[in-house]
N, C-alpha and C positions, 0 to 999 in steps of 0.2 A: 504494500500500500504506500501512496504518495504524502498521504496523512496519515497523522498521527491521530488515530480514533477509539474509543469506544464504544459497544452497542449498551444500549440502555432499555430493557424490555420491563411491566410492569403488569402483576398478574394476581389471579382470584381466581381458582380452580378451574383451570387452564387446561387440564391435563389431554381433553379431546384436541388443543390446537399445540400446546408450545413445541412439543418434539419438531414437525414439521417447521417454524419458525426457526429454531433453532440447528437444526438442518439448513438452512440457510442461509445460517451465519457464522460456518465454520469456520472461515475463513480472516473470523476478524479475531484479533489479536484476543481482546478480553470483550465480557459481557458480562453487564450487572444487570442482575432479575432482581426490582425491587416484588416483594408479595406480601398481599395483604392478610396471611395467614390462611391460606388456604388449608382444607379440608381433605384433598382428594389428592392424585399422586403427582400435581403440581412439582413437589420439592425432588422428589425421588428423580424425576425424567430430568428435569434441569440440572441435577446435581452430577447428571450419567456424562454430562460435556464437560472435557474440563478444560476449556475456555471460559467456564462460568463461575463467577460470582454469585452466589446466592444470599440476598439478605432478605428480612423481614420486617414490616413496619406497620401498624395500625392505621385503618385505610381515615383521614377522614375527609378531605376533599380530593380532586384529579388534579389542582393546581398543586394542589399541599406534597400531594405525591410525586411528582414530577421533579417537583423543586430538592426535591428529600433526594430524589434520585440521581439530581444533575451534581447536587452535592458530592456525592462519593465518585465521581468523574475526575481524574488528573490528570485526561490527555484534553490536547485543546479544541479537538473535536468530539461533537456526540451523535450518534445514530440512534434516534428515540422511535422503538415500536410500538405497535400492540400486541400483544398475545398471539392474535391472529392472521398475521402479516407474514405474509414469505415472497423475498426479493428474486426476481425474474434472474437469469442467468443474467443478459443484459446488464440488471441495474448491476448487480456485484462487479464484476468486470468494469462500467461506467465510473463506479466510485474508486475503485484500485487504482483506474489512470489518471485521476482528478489531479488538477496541480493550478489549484484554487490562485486567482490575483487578490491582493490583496486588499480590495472593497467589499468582497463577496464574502459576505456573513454568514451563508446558507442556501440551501438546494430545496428544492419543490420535489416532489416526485408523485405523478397519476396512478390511479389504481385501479384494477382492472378486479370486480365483483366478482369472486364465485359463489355458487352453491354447493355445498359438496363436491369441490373439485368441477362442477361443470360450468367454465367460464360468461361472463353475460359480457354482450355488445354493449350497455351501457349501465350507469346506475344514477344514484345521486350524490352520492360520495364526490367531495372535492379534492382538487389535490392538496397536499399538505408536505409543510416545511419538516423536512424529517432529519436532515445534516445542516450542523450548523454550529460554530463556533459558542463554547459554551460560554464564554465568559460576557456575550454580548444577545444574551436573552434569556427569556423567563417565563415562564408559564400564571397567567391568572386566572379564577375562573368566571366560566359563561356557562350559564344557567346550568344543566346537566353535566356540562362538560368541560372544557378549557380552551383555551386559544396562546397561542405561541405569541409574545412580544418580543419581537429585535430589530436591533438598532443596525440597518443597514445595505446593500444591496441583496436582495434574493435572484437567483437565477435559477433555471429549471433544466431537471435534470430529465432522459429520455427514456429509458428505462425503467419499467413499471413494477407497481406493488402487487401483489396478490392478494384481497383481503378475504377470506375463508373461513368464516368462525363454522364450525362443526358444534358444539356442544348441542344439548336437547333443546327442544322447542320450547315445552316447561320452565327451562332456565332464560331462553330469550324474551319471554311474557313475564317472567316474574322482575326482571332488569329492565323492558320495558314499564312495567307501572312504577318502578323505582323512578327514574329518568321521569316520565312524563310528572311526576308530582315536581319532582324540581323545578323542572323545565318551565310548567305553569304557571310555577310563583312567582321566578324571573321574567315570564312574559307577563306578567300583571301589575309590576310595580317598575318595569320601565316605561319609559315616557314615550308612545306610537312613532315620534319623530324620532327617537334612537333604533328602533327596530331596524332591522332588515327586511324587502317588501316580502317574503314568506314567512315572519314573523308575527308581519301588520295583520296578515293573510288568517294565520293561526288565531291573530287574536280574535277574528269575525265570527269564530265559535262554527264549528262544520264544514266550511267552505275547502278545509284545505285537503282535509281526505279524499272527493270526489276530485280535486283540483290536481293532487299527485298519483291517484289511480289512472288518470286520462294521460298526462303529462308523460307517465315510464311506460305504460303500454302501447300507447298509442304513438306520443311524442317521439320518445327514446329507442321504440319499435321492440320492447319487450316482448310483445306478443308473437316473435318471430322465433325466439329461443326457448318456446317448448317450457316443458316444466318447470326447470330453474327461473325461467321468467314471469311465467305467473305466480312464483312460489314468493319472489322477491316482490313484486306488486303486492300482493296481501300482506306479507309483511310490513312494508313503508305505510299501505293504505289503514292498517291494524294500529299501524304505531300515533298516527294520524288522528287516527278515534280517539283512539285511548289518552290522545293529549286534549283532545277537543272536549273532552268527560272530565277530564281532571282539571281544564279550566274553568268549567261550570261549576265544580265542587268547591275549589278555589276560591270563587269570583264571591259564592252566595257566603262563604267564610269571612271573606274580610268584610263584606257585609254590615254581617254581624257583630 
């Protein structure tokens, strides 16, 4: 490698995606699993690499954990994943011959949706800053989730992500109503002019479920990739409800 990096992965009973991730990342020098005390054979699989660092820390926000994570980083780059992320031949290769100038803070990199292994034409997933000089960002959060602050040129990189979460359906329902109650609260007590217009969208109570089933089937041509495509459509359109329910539950709360 041309840089000096570390991968930095972060995990909660992983054990259906991380082997595969971490397959992926043979190649880099070190990797720190931060985990938030997982339950399942999360520590066992991660522990079988020994590129890996394994730590553990008390989950309580995704900005809080990131930051916790970039902490124990000493090289001056970092490769931040998910669980369920595994890098294309391509991108590995694309990063190994990197020889970064020096305004370029960080890399983008697209991600290309499976289902079980069965690739989609498109999704809603955006790209995301994934390499990136640690000493010049930070992670805060946004409503369920986080968003990456840095100070500096981003360029993008060509080679794609694979994002593949495997685990049961059970557990993807139950981490949606998690998400969607956050998500709600954050949309309810920022100000419509700070939103983002899918935001604004969400907040019109209903609008945006029937608005994202149209938009990946129709739109994005989901409906051309067979089951994985209608599989991912019900899911975005499910996740969609279940935020449009929990705004309503929200809404009549502060109410109160």
């Amino acid at each position: 490698m041309t840089i000096d990096t570390t991968a930095l992965v972060l995990t909660y009973n992983e054990d259906a995606n991380i082997r595969r991730t971490l397959d992926s990342l043979t190649w880099v020098p070190k990797i720190i699993i931060l985990d938030s005390f997982s339950t399942d054979a999360t520590a066992e699989i991660a522990r079988s690499f020994s590129n890996v660092e394994f730590r553990q820390r008390a989950f309580d926000t995704h900005a809080n954990q990131w930051n916790a994570g970039l902490d124990l980083i000493q090289t001056e780059w970092v490769l931040t994943l998910d669980a369920d992320y595994e890098l294309s031949t391509e991108l590995r290769d694309e990063i190994a011959r990197l020889e970064p100038v020096a305004d370029v803070v960080g890399y983008s990199a697209e991600f290309v949706y499976r289902i079980f292994g069965h690739s989609l034409r498109a999704s809603s997933y955006p790209p995301r800053v994934v390499l990136f000089r640690k000493s010049q960002a930070r992670y805060v959060d946004d409503g369920h989730t986080q968003i990456l602050q840095i100070d500096g040129q981003i360029a993008q990189l060509s080679g794609k992500i694979y994002h593949d979460d495997r685990k049961s359906l059970s557990h993807w329902i139950q981490a949606q109503d998690r998400y969607a109650t956050i998500e709600a609260r954050h949309l309810l007590v920022t100000p419509l002019d700070q939103l983002k217009f899918q935001d604004r969208l969400r907040r019109k109570i209903f609008f945006a479920a029937p608005a994202m089933f149209l938009y990946l089937l129709f739109g994005r041509g989901l409906i051309l990739d067979g089951w994985p495509g209608w599989f991912y459509v019900a899911q975005r359109t499910i996740a969609e409800l279940l935020l449009s329910m929990k705004l309503l539950i929200e809404r009549e709360k502060l109410k109160n």
